[in-house]
C-alpha positions as CSV (number, residue, x, y, z in Angstrom):
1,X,-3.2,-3.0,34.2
2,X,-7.1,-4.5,34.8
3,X,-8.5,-6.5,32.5
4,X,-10.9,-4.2,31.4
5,X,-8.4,-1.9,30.5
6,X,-6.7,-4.4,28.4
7,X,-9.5,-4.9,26.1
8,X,-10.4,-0.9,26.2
9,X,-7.0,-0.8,25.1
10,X,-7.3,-3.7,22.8
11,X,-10.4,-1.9,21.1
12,X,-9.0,1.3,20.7
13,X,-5.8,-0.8,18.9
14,X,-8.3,-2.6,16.4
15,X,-10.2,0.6,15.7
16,X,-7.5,2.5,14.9
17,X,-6.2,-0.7,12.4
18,X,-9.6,-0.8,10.3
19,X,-9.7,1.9,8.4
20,X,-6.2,1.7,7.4
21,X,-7.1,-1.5,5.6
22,X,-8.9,-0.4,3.1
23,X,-7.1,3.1,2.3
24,X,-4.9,1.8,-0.4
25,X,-7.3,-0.4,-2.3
26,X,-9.3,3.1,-2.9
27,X,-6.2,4.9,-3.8
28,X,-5.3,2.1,-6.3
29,X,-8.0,1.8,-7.8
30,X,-8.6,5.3,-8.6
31,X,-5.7,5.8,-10.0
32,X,-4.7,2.5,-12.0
33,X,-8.4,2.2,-13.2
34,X,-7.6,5.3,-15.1
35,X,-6.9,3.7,-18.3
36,X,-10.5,3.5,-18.4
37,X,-11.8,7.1,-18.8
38,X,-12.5,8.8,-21.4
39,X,-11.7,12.2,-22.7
40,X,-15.4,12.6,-22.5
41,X,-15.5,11.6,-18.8
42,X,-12.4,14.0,-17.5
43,X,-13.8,17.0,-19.2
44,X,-16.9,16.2,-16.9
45,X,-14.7,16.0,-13.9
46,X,-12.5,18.7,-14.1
47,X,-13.4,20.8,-11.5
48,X,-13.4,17.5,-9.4
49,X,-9.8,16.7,-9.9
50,X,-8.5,19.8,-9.5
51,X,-9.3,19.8,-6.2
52,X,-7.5,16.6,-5.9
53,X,-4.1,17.7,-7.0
54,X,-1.2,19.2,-4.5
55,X,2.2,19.2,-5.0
56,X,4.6,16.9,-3.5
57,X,6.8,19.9,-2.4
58,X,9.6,17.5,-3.7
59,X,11.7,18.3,-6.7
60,X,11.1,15.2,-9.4
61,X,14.2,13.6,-10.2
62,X,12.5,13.0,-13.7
63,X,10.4,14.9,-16.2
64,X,7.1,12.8,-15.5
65,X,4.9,14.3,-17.6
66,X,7.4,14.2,-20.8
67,X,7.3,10.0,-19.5
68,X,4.1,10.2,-19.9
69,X,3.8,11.7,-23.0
70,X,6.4,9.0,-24.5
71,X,4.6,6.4,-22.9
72,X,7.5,5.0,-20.8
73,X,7.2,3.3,-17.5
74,X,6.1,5.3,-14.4
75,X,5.6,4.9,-10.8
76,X,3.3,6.1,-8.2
77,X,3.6,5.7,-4.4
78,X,0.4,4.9,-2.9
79,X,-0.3,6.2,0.5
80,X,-2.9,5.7,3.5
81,X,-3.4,7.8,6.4
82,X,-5.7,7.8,9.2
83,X,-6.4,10.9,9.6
84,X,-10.0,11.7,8.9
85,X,-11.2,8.2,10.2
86,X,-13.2,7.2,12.8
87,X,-14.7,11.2,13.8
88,X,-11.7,12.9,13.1
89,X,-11.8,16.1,11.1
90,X,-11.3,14.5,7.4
91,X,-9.6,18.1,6.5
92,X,-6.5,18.1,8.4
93,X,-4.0,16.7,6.7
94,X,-0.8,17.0,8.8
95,X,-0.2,14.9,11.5
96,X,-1.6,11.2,10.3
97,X,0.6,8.3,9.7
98,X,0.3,6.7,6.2
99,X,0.1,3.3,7.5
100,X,-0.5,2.0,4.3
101,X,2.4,2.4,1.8
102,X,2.7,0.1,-2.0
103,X,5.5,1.4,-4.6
104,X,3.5,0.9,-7.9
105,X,5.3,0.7,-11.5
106,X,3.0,0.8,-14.8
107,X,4.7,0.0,-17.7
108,X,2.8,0.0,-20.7
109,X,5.6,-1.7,-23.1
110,X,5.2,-5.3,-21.2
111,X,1.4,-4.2,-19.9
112,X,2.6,-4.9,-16.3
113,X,1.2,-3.1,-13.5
114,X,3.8,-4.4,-10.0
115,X,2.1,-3.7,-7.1
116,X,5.1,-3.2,-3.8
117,X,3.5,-3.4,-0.4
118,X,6.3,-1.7,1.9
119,X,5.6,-2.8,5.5
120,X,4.8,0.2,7.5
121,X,7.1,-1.0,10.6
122,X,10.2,-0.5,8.3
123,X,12.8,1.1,10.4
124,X,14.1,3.9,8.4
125,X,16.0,7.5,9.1
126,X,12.9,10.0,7.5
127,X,14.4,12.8,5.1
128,X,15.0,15.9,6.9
129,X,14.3,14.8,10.3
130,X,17.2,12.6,10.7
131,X,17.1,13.4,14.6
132,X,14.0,11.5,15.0
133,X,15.4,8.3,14.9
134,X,15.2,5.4,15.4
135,X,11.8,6.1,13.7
136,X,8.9,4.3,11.5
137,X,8.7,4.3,7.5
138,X,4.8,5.7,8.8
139,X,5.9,8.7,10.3
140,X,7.3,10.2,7.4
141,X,4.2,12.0,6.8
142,X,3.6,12.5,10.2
143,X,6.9,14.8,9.8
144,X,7.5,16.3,7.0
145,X,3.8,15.2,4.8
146,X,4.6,13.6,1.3
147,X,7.9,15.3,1.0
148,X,9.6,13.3,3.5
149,X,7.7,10.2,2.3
150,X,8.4,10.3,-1.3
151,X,12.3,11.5,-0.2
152,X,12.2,8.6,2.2
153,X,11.6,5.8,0.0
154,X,13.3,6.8,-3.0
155,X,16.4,6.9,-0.4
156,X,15.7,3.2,0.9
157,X,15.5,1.7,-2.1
158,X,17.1,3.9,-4.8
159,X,13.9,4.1,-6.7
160,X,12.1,6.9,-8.5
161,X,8.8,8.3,-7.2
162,X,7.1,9.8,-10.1
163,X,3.9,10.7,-8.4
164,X,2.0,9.8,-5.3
165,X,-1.9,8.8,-4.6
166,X,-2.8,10.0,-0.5
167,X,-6.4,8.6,0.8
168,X,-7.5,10.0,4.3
169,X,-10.3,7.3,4.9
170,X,-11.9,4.2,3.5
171,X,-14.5,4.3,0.7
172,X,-14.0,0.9,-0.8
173,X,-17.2,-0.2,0.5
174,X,-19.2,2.4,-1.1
175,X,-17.1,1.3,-4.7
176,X,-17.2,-2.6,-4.1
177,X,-21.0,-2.1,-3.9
178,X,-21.0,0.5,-6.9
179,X,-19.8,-2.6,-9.0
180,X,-21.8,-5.0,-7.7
181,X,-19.6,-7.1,-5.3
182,X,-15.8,-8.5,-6.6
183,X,-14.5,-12.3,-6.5
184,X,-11.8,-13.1,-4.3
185,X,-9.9,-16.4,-3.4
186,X,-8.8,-16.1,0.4
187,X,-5.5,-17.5,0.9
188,X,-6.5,-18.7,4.4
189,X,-9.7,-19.9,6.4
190,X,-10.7,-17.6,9.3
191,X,-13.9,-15.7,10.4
192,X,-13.6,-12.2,11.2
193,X,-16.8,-10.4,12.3
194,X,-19.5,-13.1,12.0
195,X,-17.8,-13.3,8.2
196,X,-16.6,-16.9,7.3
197,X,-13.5,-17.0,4.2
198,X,-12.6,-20.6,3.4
199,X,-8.6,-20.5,2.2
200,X,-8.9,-21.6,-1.5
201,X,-12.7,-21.4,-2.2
202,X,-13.7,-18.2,-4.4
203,X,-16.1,-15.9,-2.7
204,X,-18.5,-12.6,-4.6
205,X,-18.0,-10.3,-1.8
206,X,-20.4,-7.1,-1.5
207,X,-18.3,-3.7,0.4
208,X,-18.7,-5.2,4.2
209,X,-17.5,-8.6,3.2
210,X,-14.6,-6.6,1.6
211,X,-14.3,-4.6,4.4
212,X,-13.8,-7.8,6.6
213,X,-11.6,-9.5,4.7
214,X,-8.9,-7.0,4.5
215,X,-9.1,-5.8,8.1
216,X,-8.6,-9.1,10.1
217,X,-4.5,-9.2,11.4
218,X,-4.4,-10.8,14.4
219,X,-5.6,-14.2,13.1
220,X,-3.3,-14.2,10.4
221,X,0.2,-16.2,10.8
222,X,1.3,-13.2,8.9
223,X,0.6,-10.6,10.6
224,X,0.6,-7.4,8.5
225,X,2.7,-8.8,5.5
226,X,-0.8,-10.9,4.9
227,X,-3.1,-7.8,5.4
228,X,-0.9,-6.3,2.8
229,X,-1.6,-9.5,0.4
230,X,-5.5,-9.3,0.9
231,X,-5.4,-6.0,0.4
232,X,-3.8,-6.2,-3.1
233,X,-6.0,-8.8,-3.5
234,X,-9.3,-7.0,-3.6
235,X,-7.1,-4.3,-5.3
236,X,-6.7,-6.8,-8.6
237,X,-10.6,-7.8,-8.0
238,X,-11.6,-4.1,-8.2
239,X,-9.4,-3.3,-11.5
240,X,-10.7,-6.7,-13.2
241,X,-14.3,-3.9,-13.0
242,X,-12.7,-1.9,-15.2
243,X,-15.8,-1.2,-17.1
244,X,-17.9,-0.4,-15.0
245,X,-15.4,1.8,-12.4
246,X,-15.6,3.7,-15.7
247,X,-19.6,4.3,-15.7
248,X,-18.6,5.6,-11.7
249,X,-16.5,8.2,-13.1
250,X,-18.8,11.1,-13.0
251,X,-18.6,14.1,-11.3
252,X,-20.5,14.0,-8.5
253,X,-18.3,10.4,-7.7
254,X,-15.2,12.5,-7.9
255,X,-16.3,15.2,-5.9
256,X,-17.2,12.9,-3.0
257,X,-13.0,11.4,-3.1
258,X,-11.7,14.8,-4.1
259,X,-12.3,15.6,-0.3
260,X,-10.5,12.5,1.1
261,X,-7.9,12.3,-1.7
262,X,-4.6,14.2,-2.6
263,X,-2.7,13.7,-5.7
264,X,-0.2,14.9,-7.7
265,X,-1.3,13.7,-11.0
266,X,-2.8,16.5,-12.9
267,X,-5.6,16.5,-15.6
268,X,-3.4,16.4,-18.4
269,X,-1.1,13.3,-17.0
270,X,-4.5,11.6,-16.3
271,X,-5.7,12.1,-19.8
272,X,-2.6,10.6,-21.0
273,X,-2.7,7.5,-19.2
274,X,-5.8,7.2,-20.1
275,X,-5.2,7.2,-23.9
276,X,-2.0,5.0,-23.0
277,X,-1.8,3.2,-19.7
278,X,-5.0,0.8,-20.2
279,X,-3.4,-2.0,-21.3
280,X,-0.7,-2.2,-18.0
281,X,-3.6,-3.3,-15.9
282,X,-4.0,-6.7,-17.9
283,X,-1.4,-8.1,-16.1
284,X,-0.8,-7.0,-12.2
285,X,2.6,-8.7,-10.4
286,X,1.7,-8.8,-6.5
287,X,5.1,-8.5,-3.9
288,X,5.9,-6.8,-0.7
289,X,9.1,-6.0,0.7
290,X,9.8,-8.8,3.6
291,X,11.1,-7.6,7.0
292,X,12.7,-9.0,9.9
293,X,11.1,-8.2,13.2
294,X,13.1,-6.5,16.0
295,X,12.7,-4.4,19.4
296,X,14.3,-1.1,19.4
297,X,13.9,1.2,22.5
298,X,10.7,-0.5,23.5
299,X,9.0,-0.7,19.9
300,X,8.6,-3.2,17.4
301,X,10.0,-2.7,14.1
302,X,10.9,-5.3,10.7
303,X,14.2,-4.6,9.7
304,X,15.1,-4.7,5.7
305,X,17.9,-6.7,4.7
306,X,20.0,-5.1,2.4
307,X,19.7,-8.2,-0.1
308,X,16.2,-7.9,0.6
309,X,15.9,-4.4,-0.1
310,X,18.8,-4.9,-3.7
311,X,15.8,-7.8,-4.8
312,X,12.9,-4.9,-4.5
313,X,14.9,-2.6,-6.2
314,X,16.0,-4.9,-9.2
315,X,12.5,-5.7,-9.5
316,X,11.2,-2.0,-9.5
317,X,13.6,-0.6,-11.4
318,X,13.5,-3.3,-13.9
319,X,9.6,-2.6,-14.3
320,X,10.4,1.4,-14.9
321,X,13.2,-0.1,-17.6
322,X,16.0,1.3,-15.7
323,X,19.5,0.5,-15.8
324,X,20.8,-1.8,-12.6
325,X,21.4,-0.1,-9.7
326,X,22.4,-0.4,-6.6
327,X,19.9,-0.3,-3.5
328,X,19.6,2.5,-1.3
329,X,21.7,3.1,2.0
330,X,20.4,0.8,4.9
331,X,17.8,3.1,6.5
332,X,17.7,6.1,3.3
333,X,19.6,8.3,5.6
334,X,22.5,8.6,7.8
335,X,22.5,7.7,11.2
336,X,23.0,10.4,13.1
337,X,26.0,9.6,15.3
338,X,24.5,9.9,18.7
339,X,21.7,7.3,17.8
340,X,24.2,4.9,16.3
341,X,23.4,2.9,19.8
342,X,19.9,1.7,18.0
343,X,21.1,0.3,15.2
344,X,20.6,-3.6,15.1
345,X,23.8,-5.4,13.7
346,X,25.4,-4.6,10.1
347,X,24.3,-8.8,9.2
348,X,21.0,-8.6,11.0
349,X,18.7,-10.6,8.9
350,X,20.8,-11.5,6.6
351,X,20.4,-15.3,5.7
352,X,20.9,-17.6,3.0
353,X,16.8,-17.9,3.7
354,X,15.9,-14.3,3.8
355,X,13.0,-13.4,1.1
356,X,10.0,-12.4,0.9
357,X,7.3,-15.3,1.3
358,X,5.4,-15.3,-1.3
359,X,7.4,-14.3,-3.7
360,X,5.6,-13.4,-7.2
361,X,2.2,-13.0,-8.3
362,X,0.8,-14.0,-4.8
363,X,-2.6,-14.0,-5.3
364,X,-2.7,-17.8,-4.4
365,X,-4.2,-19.6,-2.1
366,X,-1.3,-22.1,-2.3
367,X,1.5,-19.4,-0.9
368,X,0.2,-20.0,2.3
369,X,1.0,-23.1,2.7
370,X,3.6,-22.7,4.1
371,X,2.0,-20.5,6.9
372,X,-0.4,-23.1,7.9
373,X,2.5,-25.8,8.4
374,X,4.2,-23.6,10.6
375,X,2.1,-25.4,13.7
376,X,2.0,-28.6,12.1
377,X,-1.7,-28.8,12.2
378,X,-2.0,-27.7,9.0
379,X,-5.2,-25.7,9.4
380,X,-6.1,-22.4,11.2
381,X,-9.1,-22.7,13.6
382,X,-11.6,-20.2,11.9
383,X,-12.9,-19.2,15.2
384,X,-9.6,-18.3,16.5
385,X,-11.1,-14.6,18.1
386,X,-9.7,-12.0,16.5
387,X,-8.4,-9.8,19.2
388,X,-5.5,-12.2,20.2
């Protein structure tokens, strides 16, 4: 392959990347900013969300709404897909990837929200298209749409999924400017698109500068586990504008998401976390499930250890006030017997070292640390071009 066909290749790669960036921050904030409307404000939007809401297809394995209704703990999968980005047709829904995946428990009781980035290279048998494998976490929309996702997941790690948020495209610019820009700390130095973020020094950031900062990957020592942590990152900024997301909460806002959005939460379980859910956004526990990386038939995946994947689970189920369980099966599924040949080794990735790498509440500069070590230089050269 020329050269020039390298970086037409390379292009297409990046493009295809930057919009998925930014999915989930819209999804999450939409929904967990809820606790900020007002009765007032959903009568006015009614029409809006209704156009929001579809049905998972999935039977709930809980009454979510009666959850609701007794304030308990809930949780919400958070999706991202890129279909509808970049010129493609923003109403077809089948046949994306939701390349952007975070598990979120609320829990009103302790007024923790956990926010679980779930890396989107997870190798994983999807629900009711077992066949497929050895297959994505991503493609489980691709599939079988949210059905096969929120069965997926709740397989792997033995976790409810009370509802789910789906975004098409990216409109976090358009709300990081509604507000009137967000504070961040960058946990590393680099410069992505003529934008300069020194690690450790807070930054107001209008919608592009947000826009920059989640989409870098390729300068970052971690790859897509550290896109995930910027991306919760502006996610916390956003919800700390409670307020005034609530002054955006009109109809004609709605109606512009209600086209890009999907949701299962109805009117009524909105209006009920909004009477009851504020406070659970006061304090907001960033993680993310920590893979190890593998080839399998000629594609990269991150394999989750079981002990790994028994840590997420404590943790989520301990949010929702659950009872100890144990984690899902390895993958969620079976393995179909003809494509046991793929499957890396029953131990693989498990060591006495294996965790994720930041650990709690990683909105730190400091967590990185350990990243910029890794070439004993102890910096990253912020000019390192993005495309390698």
């Amino acid at each position: 392959m020329d050269s020039e066909s390298q970086d037409n290749r390379m292009n297409r790669h990046q493009s295809k990347h930057r919009t998925r960036n930014i999915i989930l921050a819209v999804v999450a904030v939409v929904v967990l900013s809820v606790g900020g409307y007002s009765y007032h404000v959903f009568s006015s939007v009614e029409r809006s969300t209704s156009k929001m809401y579809s049905a998972s297809g999935i039977k709930k394995s809980r009454n979510v709404s009666q959850l609701i209704k007794e304030q308990k703990p809930i949780s919400i999968l958070l999706l991202g897909t890129d279909v509808g980005a970049l010129g493609r047709d923003s109403k077809v829904w089948a046949g994306g990837r939701t390349d952007s995946m975070m598990l979120v428990t609320i829990n009103p009781k302790t007024q923790t929200t956990t926010m679980m980035s779930i890396p989107r290279d997870s190798l994983a048998v999807i629900s009711g298209h077992e066949d497929e494998f050895p297959t994505k976490i991503n493609a489980a929309y691709y599939f079988g749409q949210t059905k096969s996702t929120i069965a997926t997941v709740q397989n792997m790690f033995n976790v409810p999924v009370d509802y789910y948020g789906l975004l098409n495209m990216g409109g976090m610019e358009k709300l990081v400017n509604e507000v009137g820009g967000v504070d961040i700390v960058p946990p590393l130095t680099f410069t992505y698109e003529k934008q300069h973020f020194t690690k450790g020094k807070q930054i107001h950031v209008n919608g592009s500068q947000a826009l920059k900062f989640t989409r870098m990957r390729y300068q970052d020592p971690e790859s897509d586990y550290g896109r995930t942590l910027r991306q919760r990152i502006v996610i916390q900024a956003l919800l700390k504008k409670g307020s005034k997301l609530n002054n955006l909460l009109n109809d004609q806002f709605i109606d512009s998401l209600a086209s890009q959005s999907r949701t299962d939460l109805s009117l009524s379980d909105l209006m009920e976390l909004a009477k009851s859910y504020r406070s659970a956004t006061k304090h907001v526990v960033s993680d993310h499930v920590q893979g190890v990386s593998d080839d399998i038939a000629g594609q990269s995946f991150e394999i989750l250890p079981q002990t790994e994947k028994q840590r997420v689970t404590n943790k989520l189920r301990k949010g929702l006030e659950m009872s100890a369980a144990t984690t899902g099966p390895r993958f969620g599924e079976e393995v179909p017997a003809g494509m046991e040949a793929y499957v890396p080794a029953a131990d693989f990735g498990e060591t006495a070292d294996t965790k994720s790498t930041w650990g709690h509440d990683t909105n730190t500069s400091s967590q990185y640390n350990k990243a910029y070590d890794r070439d004993n230089t102890g910096d990253l050269n912020p000019n390192y071009d993005a495309n390698n």
